[in-house]
C-alpha positions in Angstrom: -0.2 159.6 108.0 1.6 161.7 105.0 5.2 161.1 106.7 4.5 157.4 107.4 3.9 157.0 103.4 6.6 158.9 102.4 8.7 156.5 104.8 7.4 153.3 103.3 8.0 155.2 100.1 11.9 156.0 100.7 12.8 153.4 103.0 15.2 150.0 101.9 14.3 146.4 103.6 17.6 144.5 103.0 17.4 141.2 102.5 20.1 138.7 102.9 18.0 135.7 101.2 17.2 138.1 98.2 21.1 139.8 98.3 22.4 135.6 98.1 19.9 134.8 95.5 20.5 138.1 93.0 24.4 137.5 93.5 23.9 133.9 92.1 21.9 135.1 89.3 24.5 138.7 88.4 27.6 136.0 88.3 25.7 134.1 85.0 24.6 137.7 83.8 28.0 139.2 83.8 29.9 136.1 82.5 27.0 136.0 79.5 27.5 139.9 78.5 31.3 140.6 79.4 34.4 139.3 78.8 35.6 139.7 82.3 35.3 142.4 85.1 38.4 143.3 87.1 39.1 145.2 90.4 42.0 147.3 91.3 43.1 148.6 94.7 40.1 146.8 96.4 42.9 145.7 99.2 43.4 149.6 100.3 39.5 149.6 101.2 39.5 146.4 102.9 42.2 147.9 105.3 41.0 151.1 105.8 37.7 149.8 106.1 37.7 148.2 110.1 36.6 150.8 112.7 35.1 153.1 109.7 31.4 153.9 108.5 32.2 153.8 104.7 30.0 156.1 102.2 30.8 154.7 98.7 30.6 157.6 96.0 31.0 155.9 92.5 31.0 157.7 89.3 27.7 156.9 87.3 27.7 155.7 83.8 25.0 153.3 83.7 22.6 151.4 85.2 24.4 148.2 86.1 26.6 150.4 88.1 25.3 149.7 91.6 24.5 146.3 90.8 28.1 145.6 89.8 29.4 147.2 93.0 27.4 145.5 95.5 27.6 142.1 93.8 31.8 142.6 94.3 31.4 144.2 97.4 29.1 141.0 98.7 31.2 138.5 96.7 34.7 139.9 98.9 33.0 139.6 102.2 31.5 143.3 102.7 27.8 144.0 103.6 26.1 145.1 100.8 24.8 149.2 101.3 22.2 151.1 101.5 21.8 152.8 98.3 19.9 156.1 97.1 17.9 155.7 94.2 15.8 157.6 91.7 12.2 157.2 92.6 11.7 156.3 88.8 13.3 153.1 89.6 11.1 151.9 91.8 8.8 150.2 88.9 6.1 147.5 89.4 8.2 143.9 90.1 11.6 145.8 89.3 11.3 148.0 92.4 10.6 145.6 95.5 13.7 144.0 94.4 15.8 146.7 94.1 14.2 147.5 98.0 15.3 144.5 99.2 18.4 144.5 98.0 19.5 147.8 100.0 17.9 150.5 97.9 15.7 153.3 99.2 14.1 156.2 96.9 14.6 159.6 96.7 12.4 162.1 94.5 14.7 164.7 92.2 13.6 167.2 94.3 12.0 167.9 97.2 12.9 171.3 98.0 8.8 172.6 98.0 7.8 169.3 100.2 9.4 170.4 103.6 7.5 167.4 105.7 9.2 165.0 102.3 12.6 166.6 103.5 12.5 166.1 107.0 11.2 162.6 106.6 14.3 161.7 104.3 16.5 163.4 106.7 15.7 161.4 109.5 15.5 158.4 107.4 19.8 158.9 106.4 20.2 160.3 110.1 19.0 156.3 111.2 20.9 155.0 109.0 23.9 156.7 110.5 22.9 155.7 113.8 22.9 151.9 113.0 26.4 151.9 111.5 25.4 151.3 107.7 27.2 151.8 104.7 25.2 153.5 102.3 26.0 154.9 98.3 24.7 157.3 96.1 26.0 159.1 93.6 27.1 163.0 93.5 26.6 163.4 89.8 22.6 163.3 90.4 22.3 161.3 87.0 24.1 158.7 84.5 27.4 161.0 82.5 26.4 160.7 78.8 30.1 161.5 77.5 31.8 159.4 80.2 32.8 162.8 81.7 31.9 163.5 85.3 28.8 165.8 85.5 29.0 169.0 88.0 28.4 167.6 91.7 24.8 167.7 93.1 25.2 168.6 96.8 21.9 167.3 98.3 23.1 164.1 99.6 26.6 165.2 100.9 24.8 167.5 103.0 22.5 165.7 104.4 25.2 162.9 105.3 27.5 165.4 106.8 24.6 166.9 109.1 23.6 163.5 109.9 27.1 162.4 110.8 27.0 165.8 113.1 23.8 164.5 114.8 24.0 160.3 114.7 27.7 159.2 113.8 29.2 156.6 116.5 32.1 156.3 114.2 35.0 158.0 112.1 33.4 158.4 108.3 35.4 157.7 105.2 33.5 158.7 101.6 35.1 155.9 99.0 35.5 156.8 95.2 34.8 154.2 92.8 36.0 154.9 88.9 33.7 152.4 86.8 34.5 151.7 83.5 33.3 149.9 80.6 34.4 148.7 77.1 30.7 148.9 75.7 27.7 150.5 77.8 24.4 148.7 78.2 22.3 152.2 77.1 25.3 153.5 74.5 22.7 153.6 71.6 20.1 155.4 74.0 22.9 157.6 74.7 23.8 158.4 71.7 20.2 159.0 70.4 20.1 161.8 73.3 22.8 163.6 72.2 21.4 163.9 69.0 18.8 165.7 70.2 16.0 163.1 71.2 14.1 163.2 74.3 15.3 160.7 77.0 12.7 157.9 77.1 11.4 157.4 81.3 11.9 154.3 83.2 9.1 151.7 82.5 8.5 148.3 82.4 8.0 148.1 79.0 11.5 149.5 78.4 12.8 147.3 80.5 10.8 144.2 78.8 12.2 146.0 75.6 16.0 146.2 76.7 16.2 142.7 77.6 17.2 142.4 73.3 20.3 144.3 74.3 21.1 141.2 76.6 22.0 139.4 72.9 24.9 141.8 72.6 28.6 141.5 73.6 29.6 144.2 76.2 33.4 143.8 76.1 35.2 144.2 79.5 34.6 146.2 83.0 37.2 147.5 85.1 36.6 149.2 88.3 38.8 151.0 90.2 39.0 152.2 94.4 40.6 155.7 94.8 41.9 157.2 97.9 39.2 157.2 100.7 38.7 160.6 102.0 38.9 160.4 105.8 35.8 163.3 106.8 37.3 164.5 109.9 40.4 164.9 108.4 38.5 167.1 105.9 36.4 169.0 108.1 39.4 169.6 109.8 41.2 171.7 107.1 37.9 173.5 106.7 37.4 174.6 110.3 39.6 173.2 113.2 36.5 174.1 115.5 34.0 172.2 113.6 33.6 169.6 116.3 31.9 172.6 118.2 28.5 171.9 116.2 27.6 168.7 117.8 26.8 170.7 121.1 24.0 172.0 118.9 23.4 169.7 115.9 20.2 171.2 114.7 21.5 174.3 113.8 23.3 174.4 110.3 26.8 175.0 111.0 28.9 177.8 109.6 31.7 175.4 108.1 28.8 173.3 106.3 28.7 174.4 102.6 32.6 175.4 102.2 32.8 172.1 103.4 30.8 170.5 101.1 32.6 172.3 98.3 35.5 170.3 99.1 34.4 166.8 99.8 32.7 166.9 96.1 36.0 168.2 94.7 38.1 165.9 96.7 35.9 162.9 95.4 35.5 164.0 92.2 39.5 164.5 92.0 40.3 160.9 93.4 37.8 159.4 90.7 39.4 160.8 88.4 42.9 159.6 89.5 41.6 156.4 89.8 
């Protein structure tokens, strides 16, 4: 019973009607509060994409982050992904949409919850096995200098076991440099690195944000790096590494070294971007 709740808990229920119905709603939203968004190298993706399970690993400045990247990716003719979000997020009203438009939830931590751990394991292992895109980011949370914050590794892990256990298909990890004229929480922001405490998700700040939706935002650019191709990774790391999928529950020697250097590697190509 505890492992089916913390499934319904976790667990995304993509919609297409919902997916169609935000996207017509984001293209007013962003035309009202910036003076144009533009996309640069989105061509190298769409040809490296065919043939490839694509993990999309974005830098994270704000909260319209993953809403701006699936409404492009959706608007050019790519299946919006799955998408790992803070458990915060999922708020009364605020949260079923978010669920339905390809986000499941993840708790900071769940290193003392073991059955919580397994559960979400499987859950990304599925995912694998059905061939879906999915996106978090490394960075854990939202940069507050526009500098990007020392990787978290939970998630890379956990994709590159699961790609050891599930994958039907080559893996290439996209970065994604976002960035914006004027961000949607820059006063917040700047109140926190003056020292106040950072304010939790609610509906009430939400209801209290929508003032900021007055305000002029400037212009957006993002920006697709250089895929790294996994195998071609894992390779460099350990030219045995295929040998673990003769015995994908044990955690292979190659794992955290290689881990190491798919954060760096995506952390480098943001930058460049």
């Amino acid at each position: 019973r505890r492992a089916r709740d913390y499934a319904w808990e976790i667990a995304a229920d993509l919609s297409h009607p919902v997916v169609r119905s935000v996207s017509f709603m984001l293209t007013g939203f962003w035309n009202k509060i910036y003076d144009g968004v533009t996309m640069h190298h989105f061509e190298k993706l769409r040809a490296a994409a065919p043939g490839h399970e694509i993990i999309y690993v974005p830098c994270h400045r704000s909260h319209i982050d993953y809403l701006l990247l699936s409404y492009l990716l959706y608007r050019n003719g790519f299946v919006v992904p799955h998408i790992a979000a803070g458990v915060n997020l999922n708020l009364p009203v605020i949260g079923p949409i978010l669920r339905r438009g390809g986000a499941f939830f993840l708790r900071r931590s769940f290193k003392s919850n073991a059955l919580y751990s397994t559960v979400f394991s499987e859950y990304v292992s599925q995912l694998f096995a059905r061939g879906a895109s999915m996106e978090y980011f490394i960075e854990g949370g939202r940069s507050r200098t526009g500098r990007l914050l020392q990787p978290r590794a939970g998630m890379l892990a956990m994709t590159l076991r699961s790609y050891v256990r599930e994958s039907r298909r080559p893996v290439i990890f996209q970065p994604v440099y976002i960035g914006y004229e004027k961000l949607l929480e820059g006063n917040a922001y700047i109140g926190e690195l003056s020292g106040k405490p950072k304010e939790k998700e609610s509906v009430f700040g939400l209801l209290k944000s929508i003032r900021l939706l007055r305000q002029h935002y400037g212009k957006v650019v993002v920006n697709f790096g250089e895929p790294v191709l996994l195998d071609r990774l894992l390779g460099k790391v350990d030219p045995d590494w295929r040998a673990a999928v003769a015995n994908p529950e044990e955690k292979p020697a190659w794992l955290n070294p290689a881990v190491d250097a798919l954060a760096e590697n995506i952390q480098i190509n943001i930058n460049r971007a």
